[in-house]
C-alpha positions in Angstrom: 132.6 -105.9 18.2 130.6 -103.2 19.6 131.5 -102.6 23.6 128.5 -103.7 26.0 127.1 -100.5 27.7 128.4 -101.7 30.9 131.8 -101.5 30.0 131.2 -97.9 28.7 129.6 -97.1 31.9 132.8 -98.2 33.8 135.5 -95.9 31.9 133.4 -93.2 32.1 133.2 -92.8 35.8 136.8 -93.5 35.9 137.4 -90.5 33.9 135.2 -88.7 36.2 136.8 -89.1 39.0 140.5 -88.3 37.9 139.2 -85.1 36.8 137.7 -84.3 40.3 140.8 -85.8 41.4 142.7 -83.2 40.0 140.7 -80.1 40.2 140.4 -80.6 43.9 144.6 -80.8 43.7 145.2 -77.4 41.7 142.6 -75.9 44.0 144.3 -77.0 47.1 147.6 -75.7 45.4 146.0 -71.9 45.1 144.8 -72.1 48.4 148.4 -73.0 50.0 149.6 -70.1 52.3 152.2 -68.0 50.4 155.9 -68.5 52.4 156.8 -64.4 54.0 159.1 -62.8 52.0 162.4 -63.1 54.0 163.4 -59.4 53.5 160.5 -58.4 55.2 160.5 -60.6 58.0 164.1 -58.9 58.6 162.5 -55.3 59.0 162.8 -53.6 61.7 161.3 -50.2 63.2 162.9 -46.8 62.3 165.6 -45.5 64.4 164.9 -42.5 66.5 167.8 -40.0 67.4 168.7 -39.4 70.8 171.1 -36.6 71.5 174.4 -38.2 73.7 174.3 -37.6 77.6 175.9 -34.8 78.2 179.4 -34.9 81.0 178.0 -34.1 84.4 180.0 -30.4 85.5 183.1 -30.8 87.5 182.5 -31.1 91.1 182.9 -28.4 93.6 182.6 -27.5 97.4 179.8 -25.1 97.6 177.0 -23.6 94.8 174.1 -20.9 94.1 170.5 -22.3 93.7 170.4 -19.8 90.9 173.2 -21.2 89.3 171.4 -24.5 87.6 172.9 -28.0 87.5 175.8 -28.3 89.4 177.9 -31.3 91.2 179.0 -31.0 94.7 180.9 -33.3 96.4 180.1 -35.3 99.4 181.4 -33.3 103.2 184.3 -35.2 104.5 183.6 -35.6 108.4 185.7 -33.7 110.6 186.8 -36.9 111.9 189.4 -37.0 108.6 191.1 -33.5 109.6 191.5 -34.4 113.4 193.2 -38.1 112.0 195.6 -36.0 109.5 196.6 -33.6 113.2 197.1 -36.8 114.9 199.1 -38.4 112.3 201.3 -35.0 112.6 202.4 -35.3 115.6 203.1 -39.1 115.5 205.4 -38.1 113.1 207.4 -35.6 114.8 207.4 -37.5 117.9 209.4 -40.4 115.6 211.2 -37.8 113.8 209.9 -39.6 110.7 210.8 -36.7 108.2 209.6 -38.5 105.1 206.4 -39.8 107.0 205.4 -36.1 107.0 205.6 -35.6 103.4 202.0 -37.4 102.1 200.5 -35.4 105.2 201.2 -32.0 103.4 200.0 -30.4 100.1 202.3 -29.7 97.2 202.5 -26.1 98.5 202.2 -26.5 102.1 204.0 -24.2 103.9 205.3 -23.3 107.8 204.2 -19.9 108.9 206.5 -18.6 111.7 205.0 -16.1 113.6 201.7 -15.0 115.5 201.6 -11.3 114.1 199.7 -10.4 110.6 202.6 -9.5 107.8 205.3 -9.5 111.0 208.1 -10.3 109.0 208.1 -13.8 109.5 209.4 -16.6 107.1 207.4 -19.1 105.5 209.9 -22.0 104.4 208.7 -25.1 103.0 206.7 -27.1 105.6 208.7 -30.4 105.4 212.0 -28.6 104.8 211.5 -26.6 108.0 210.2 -29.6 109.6 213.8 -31.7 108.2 215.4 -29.0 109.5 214.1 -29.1 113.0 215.1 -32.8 113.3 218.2 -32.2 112.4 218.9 -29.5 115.2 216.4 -30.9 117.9 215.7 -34.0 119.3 211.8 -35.1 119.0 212.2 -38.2 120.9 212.4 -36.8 123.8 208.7 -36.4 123.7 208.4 -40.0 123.5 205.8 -40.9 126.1 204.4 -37.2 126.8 201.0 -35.7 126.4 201.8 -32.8 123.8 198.3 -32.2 123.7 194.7 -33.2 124.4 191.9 -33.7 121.5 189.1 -32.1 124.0 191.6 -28.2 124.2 191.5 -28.0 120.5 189.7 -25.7 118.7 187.9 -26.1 115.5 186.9 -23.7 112.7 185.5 -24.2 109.5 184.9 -21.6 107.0 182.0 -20.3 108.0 183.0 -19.5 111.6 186.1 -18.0 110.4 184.2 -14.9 109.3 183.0 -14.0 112.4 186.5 -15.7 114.8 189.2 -15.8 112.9 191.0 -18.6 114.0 194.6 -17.0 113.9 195.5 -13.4 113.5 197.3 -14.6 109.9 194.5 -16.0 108.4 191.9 -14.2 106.4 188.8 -15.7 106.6 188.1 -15.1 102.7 191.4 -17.4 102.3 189.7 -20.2 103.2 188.2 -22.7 100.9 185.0 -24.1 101.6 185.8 -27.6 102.7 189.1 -26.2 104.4 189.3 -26.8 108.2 192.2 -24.8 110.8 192.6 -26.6 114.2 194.3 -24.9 116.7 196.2 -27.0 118.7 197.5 -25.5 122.6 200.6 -27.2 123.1 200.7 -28.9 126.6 205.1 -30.0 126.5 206.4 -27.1 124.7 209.6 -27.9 126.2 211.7 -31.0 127.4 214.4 -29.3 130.3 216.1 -26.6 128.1 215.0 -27.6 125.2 212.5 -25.8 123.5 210.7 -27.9 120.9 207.4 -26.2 119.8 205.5 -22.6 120.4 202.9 -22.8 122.7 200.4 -23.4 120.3 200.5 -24.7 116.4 197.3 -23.7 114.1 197.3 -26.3 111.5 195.2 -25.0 108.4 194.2 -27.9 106.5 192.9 -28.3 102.9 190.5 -31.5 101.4 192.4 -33.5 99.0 190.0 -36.3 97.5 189.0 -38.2 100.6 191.6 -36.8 102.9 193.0 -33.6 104.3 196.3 -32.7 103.9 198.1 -29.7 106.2 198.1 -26.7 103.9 200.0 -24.4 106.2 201.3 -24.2 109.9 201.5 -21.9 111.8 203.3 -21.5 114.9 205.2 -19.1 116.8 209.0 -20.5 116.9 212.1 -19.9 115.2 214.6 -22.3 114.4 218.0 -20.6 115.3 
Protein backbone atom coordinates (compact mmCIF):
# COMPACT_ATOMS: atom_id res chain seq x y z
CA UNK A 1 0.00 0.00 0.00
CA UNK A 2 1.58 3.06 -1.21
CA UNK A 3 1.27 6.13 1.58
CA UNK A 4 -1.17 8.98 0.36
CA UNK A 5 0.98 12.21 -0.21
CA UNK A 6 -0.71 13.82 2.60
CA UNK A 7 0.56 11.59 5.04
CA UNK A 8 4.10 12.14 3.51
CA UNK A 9 3.63 15.70 3.71
CA UNK A 10 2.89 15.48 7.52
CA UNK A 11 6.26 13.55 8.67
CA UNK A 12 8.12 15.60 6.70
CA UNK A 13 7.41 18.81 8.40
CA UNK A 14 7.70 17.09 11.62
CA UNK A 15 11.17 16.32 10.84
CA UNK A 16 11.60 19.81 9.97
CA UNK A 17 10.91 21.22 12.86
CA UNK A 18 12.86 18.92 15.32
CA UNK A 19 15.83 19.80 13.41
CA UNK A 20 15.24 23.58 13.86
CA UNK A 21 14.41 22.51 17.20
CA UNK A 22 17.64 21.53 17.85
CA UNK A 23 19.92 23.75 15.98
CA UNK A 24 18.39 26.64 17.70
CA UNK A 25 19.34 24.52 21.18
CA UNK A 26 23.15 23.93 20.36
CA UNK A 27 23.28 27.48 19.25
CA UNK A 28 21.82 28.83 22.32
CA UNK A 29 24.35 26.42 24.18
CA UNK A 30 27.50 28.31 22.30
CA UNK A 31 26.11 31.47 22.97
CA UNK A 32 25.81 30.81 26.95
CA UNK A 33 28.20 33.27 28.90
CA UNK A 34 31.34 31.26 30.05
CA UNK A 35 31.31 31.02 34.26
CA UNK A 36 34.89 33.41 35.50
CA UNK A 37 37.51 31.38 36.27
CA UNK A 38 37.51 31.42 40.14
CA UNK A 39 41.29 31.88 40.40
CA UNK A 40 40.98 34.94 38.71
CA UNK A 41 38.27 36.42 40.30
CA UNK A 42 40.59 35.89 43.63
CA UNK A 43 43.37 38.27 42.14
CA UNK A 44 44.34 40.94 43.64
CA UNK A 45 46.69 44.09 42.75
CA UNK A 46 50.48 43.84 43.41
CA UNK A 47 51.79 44.89 46.69
CA UNK A 48 53.85 47.97 46.84
CA UNK A 49 56.61 48.28 49.63
CA UNK A 50 56.45 50.86 52.04
CA UNK A 51 59.53 51.45 54.28
CA UNK A 52 58.30 51.13 58.28
CA UNK A 53 57.69 54.53 60.24
CA UNK A 54 60.55 55.36 61.64
CA UNK A 55 60.61 56.08 66.04
CA UNK A 56 60.06 59.73 66.57
CA UNK A 57 63.74 61.08 68.50
CA UNK A 58 63.52 61.16 72.23
CA UNK A 59 62.20 64.20 73.56
CA UNK A 60 64.05 67.09 74.96
CA UNK A 61 63.76 70.62 76.56
CA UNK A 62 65.26 72.97 74.06
CA UNK A 63 66.69 72.46 70.13
CA UNK A 64 68.66 74.22 67.05
CA UNK A 65 66.54 74.98 63.90
CA UNK A 66 69.54 73.66 62.15
CA UNK A 67 69.44 70.59 63.86
CA UNK A 68 66.39 68.79 61.65
CA UNK A 69 63.59 66.76 63.21
CA UNK A 70 63.51 66.89 66.71
CA UNK A 71 60.77 66.29 69.65
CA UNK A 72 60.38 68.77 72.33
CA UNK A 73 58.29 68.49 75.14
CA UNK A 74 55.35 70.60 76.09
CA UNK A 75 56.51 73.77 79.03
CA UNK A 76 55.19 72.84 82.26
CA UNK A 77 53.52 76.15 83.74
CA UNK A 78 55.27 77.75 86.42
CA UNK A 79 52.22 77.14 88.40
CA UNK A 80 53.65 73.28 88.90
CA UNK A 81 57.10 74.61 90.55
CA UNK A 82 55.26 77.12 92.89
CA UNK A 83 52.73 73.89 94.00
CA UNK A 84 55.99 71.54 94.60
CA UNK A 85 57.43 74.98 97.09
CA UNK A 86 54.15 74.96 98.66
CA UNK A 87 53.88 71.38 99.26
CA UNK A 88 57.50 71.83 100.96
CA UNK A 89 56.69 73.71 103.49
CA UNK A 90 53.34 71.93 104.36
CA UNK A 91 55.53 69.25 104.98
CA UNK A 92 57.90 70.68 107.38
CA UNK A 93 55.31 72.51 109.04
CA UNK A 94 53.73 68.72 109.91
CA UNK A 95 57.12 67.40 110.27
CA UNK A 96 55.96 64.75 107.69
CA UNK A 97 59.57 63.37 106.92
CA UNK A 98 58.40 60.68 104.51
CA UNK A 99 55.88 63.20 102.86
CA UNK A 100 59.03 64.99 101.71
CA UNK A 101 60.56 62.20 99.94
CA UNK A 102 58.37 62.10 96.38
CA UNK A 103 58.91 66.07 96.52
CA UNK A 104 62.74 65.52 95.92
CA UNK A 105 64.87 63.98 93.06
CA UNK A 106 66.90 60.84 93.46
CA UNK A 107 69.89 63.06 94.04
CA UNK A 108 68.44 66.03 95.63
CA UNK A 109 70.62 67.49 97.91
CA UNK A 110 70.70 70.43 100.95
CA UNK A 111 73.23 73.05 100.28
CA UNK A 112 74.26 74.81 103.55
CA UNK A 113 75.69 77.86 103.02
CA UNK A 114 75.31 81.34 101.10
CA UNK A 115 79.11 81.59 99.93
CA UNK A 116 80.40 79.94 96.45
CA UNK A 117 82.75 76.67 97.38
CA UNK A 118 82.58 78.11 101.34
CA UNK A 119 83.09 74.90 102.76
CA UNK A 120 79.72 74.01 103.33
CA UNK A 121 78.15 70.51 103.48
CA UNK A 122 75.73 69.15 101.24
CA UNK A 123 74.02 66.12 102.98
CA UNK A 124 71.21 64.36 101.52
CA UNK A 125 68.11 66.69 101.30
CA UNK A 126 65.67 64.35 103.24
CA UNK A 127 68.32 63.03 105.55
CA UNK A 128 69.15 66.60 106.66
CA UNK A 129 65.63 67.41 106.54
CA UNK A 130 64.93 63.83 109.06
CA UNK A 131 67.58 65.14 110.92
CA UNK A 132 66.14 68.59 111.56
CA UNK A 133 62.86 67.00 112.92
CA UNK A 134 64.50 65.14 115.07
CA UNK A 135 66.42 68.10 116.87
CA UNK A 136 63.72 70.89 116.21
CA UNK A 137 60.29 71.22 116.58
CA UNK A 138 58.34 72.36 113.21
CA UNK A 139 55.01 72.51 114.75
CA UNK A 140 55.61 75.32 116.27
CA UNK A 141 55.04 77.05 113.07
CA UNK A 142 51.67 75.71 112.98
CA UNK A 143 49.45 78.64 112.23
CA UNK A 144 52.40 81.27 111.08
CA UNK A 145 52.99 82.94 107.80
CA UNK A 146 56.57 81.61 106.94
CA UNK A 147 56.29 83.28 103.80
CA UNK A 148 54.28 85.12 101.18
CA UNK A 149 53.83 83.83 97.42
CA UNK A 150 53.96 87.74 96.17
CA UNK A 151 58.16 88.19 97.98
CA UNK A 152 59.32 85.28 96.04
CA UNK A 153 61.42 85.42 93.35
CA UNK A 154 61.46 83.52 90.21
CA UNK A 155 64.24 82.51 87.75
CA UNK A 156 64.28 80.46 84.93
CA UNK A 157 67.22 79.52 82.93
CA UNK A 158 67.40 82.22 80.84
CA UNK A 159 67.42 84.92 83.49
CA UNK A 160 69.91 83.17 85.39
CA UNK A 161 72.60 84.19 82.87
CA UNK A 162 72.29 87.63 83.45
CA UNK A 163 70.94 87.35 87.72
CA UNK A 164 72.10 84.60 89.08
CA UNK A 165 69.69 83.64 91.42
CA UNK A 166 72.13 82.50 94.32
CA UNK A 167 75.81 83.11 94.58
CA UNK A 168 76.13 78.96 94.37
CA UNK A 169 74.48 78.44 91.36
CA UNK A 170 76.08 78.63 87.92
CA UNK A 171 73.79 79.61 85.57
CA UNK A 172 75.30 77.03 82.89
CA UNK A 173 74.12 74.38 85.67
CA UNK A 174 70.79 74.85 84.96
CA UNK A 175 68.71 72.74 82.68
CA UNK A 176 66.43 74.22 80.41
CA UNK A 177 63.03 73.51 82.01
CA UNK A 178 64.80 73.90 85.62
CA UNK A 179 63.23 76.63 87.74
CA UNK A 180 65.13 78.23 91.34
CA UNK A 181 62.64 80.17 93.60
CA UNK A 182 63.92 82.08 96.17
CA UNK A 183 61.96 82.02 99.02
CA UNK A 184 62.56 85.17 102.00
CA UNK A 185 61.67 83.54 105.05
CA UNK A 186 59.13 85.73 107.06
CA UNK A 187 59.32 83.29 110.87
CA UNK A 188 62.84 82.29 110.82
CA UNK A 189 62.44 81.78 114.37
CA UNK A 190 59.78 80.66 117.07
CA UNK A 191 61.25 82.48 120.73
CA UNK A 192 64.82 80.89 120.87
CA UNK A 193 64.40 78.64 118.46
CA UNK A 194 65.92 79.06 115.28
CA UNK A 195 64.16 77.02 112.62
CA UNK A 196 65.23 78.18 109.06
CA UNK A 197 67.96 80.83 107.49
CA UNK A 198 66.49 83.82 106.40
CA UNK A 199 65.88 82.78 103.10
CA UNK A 200 65.81 79.15 101.31
CA UNK A 201 66.48 79.04 97.33
CA UNK A 202 64.82 75.91 96.21
CA UNK A 203 66.36 74.84 92.73
CA UNK A 204 63.90 72.72 91.12
CA UNK A 205 64.20 70.24 88.24
CA UNK A 206 61.07 68.90 85.68
CA UNK A 207 60.29 65.36 86.25
CA UNK A 208 57.55 64.18 83.65
CA UNK A 209 54.68 66.46 84.61
CA UNK A 210 56.04 67.63 87.86
CA UNK A 211 58.91 69.40 89.48
CA UNK A 212 60.67 67.86 92.04
CA UNK A 213 63.34 70.07 94.51
CA UNK A 214 66.73 69.25 93.10
CA UNK A 215 68.75 71.16 95.66
CA UNK A 216 68.30 73.56 98.66
CA UNK A 217 69.90 75.90 99.54
CA UNK A 218 69.88 77.73 102.67
CA UNK A 219 72.09 79.36 105.13
CA UNK A 220 71.72 77.19 108.49
CA UNK A 221 73.51 74.65 110.23
CA UNK A 222 72.18 71.94 112.19
CA UNK A 223 74.36 71.79 115.33
Amino acid sequence: MIPSSKTSDSIGARRIRSLAAAALFLTACAGAAVPPDDGAARRRPDGVAIDPISAPPPPRDRADAAEGLVTLRTPLGIDRALFTVHELFRKIVVEDGEGLEPLFTRDARAVTTLAPGGGGSTPQALLFWQGRFRKLDYTKLTGELVYRDTELTIFRADDAVDTPPHPAIRGEALAGNDVVIRVPILTPRVGADRLFGEEMVVWLRRDGDHYRIYRILEDFQLH
